[in-house]
N, C-alpha and C positions, 0 to 999 in steps of 0.2 A: 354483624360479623364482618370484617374490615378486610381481614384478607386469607381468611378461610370460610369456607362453604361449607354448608350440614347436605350429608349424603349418609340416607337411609339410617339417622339419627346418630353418625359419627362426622368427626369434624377431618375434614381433606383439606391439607395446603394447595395442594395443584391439582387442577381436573387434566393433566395432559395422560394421554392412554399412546402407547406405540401401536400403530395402526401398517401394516406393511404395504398394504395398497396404496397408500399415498405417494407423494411425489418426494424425495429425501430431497432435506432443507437445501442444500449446494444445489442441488437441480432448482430449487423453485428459488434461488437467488439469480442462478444464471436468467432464468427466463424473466424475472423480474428487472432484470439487469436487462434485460434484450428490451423490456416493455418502455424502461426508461431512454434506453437505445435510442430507442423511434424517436419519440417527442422531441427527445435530447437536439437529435442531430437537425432533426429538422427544424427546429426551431433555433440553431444556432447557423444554418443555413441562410435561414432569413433573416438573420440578425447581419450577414456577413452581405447576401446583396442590398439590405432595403439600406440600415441604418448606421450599421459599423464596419469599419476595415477590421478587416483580419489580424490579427495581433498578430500572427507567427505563421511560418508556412506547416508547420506542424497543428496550428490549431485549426482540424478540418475532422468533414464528418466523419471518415472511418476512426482517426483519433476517437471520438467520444465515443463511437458505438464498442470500439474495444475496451477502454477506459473504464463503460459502462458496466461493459459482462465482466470484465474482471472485477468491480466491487461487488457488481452481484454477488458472483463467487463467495466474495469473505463477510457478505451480507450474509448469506446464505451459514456460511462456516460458523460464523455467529451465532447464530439462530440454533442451530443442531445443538450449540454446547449451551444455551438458555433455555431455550425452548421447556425442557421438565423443571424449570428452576421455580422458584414463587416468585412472584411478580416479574414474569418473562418478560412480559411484550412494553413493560413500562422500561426494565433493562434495557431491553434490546433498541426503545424509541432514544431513551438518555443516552445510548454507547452510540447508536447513529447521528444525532443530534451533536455531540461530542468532536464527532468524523466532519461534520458540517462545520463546524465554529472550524477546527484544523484545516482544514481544505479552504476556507472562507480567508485565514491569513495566510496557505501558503501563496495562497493566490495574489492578494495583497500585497504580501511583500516583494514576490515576481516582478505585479505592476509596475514598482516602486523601482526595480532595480534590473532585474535581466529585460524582458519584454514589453512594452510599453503597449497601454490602452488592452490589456489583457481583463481586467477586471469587471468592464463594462459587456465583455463577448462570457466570461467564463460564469461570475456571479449566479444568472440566473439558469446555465446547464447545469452548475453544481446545485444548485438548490431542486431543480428537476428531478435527476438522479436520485440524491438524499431523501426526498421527498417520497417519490415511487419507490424506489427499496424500502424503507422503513412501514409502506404500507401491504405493499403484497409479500414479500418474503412471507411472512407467516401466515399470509392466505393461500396462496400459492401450495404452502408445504401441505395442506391439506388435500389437495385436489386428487382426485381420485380418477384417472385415467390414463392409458398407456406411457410410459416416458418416452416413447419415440414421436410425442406432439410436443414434448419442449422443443426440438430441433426446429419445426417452425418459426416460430418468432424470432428465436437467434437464426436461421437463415435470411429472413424477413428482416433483422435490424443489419444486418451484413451487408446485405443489396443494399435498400435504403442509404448505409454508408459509403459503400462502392460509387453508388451511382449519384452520388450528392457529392462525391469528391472527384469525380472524374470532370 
């Protein structure tokens, strides 16, 4: 059965159930978006003292840590409208994937034209982000625990920003 399941001898397109103790999908984007935050910045820190100049005065860590939580956001917003669909999470990996190739030439063309050596600092944040959204968003939406422990990690990728930009 390819892309439906037998459940108690009936055939089900989608196992998703609304479950209210979970995390709503926009929360577990933000925090996933917080998750990719971290890596994001810090690793485009150390891109910026070991191996590359800074391509812009804009391109710094709190930049990508906001950058981040606002795709989370539409990462997230995504997901809520997939999420009961049939083949959700392959959607949701193709429409992110999608966002990747987009971001991958606006970046490109940037390079090519406003900001120079942008490509070599932005490439692999953007593939970071991408990467981490498209895997926790729908993990994430399941989590089952207070939603005032999202505020951590987007605190935590805040600082980390702050303090990586100062």
């Amino acid at each position: 059965m390819d892309l439906q399941t037998a459940v108690d001898g009936e055939l089900v397109a989608n196992q998703y159930t609304y479950d209210p103790d979970t995390w709503p999908p926009a929360l577990a984007g933000i925090v996933a978006g917080a998750i990719a935050a971290m890596v994001a910045a810090t690793i485009g820190w150390i891109l910026t003292t070991t191996a590359i100049d800074s391509p812009h005065e804009f391109a710094n860590s709190l930049t990508i840590v906001i950058v981040a939580i606002v795709l989370g956001f539409i990462s997230g917003s995504l997901w809520r409208k997939l999420r009961a669909t049939d083949n959700a999470r392959m959607v949701f990996g193709w429409t992110l994937a999608g966002g990747f190739v987009a971001t991958i030439a606006a970046v490109l063309i940037a390079d090519q034209t406003v900001v120079r050596s942008l490509a070599p600092f932005a490439v692999p944040l953007v593939a970071i982000v991408f990467i981490t959204l498209a895997f926790f968003t729908p993990l994430l939406s399941t989590v089952r625990s207070p939603r005032w422990i999202a505020t951590l990690p987007v605190l935590l990728s805040l600082a980390i920003g702050i303090g990586l930009f100062v």
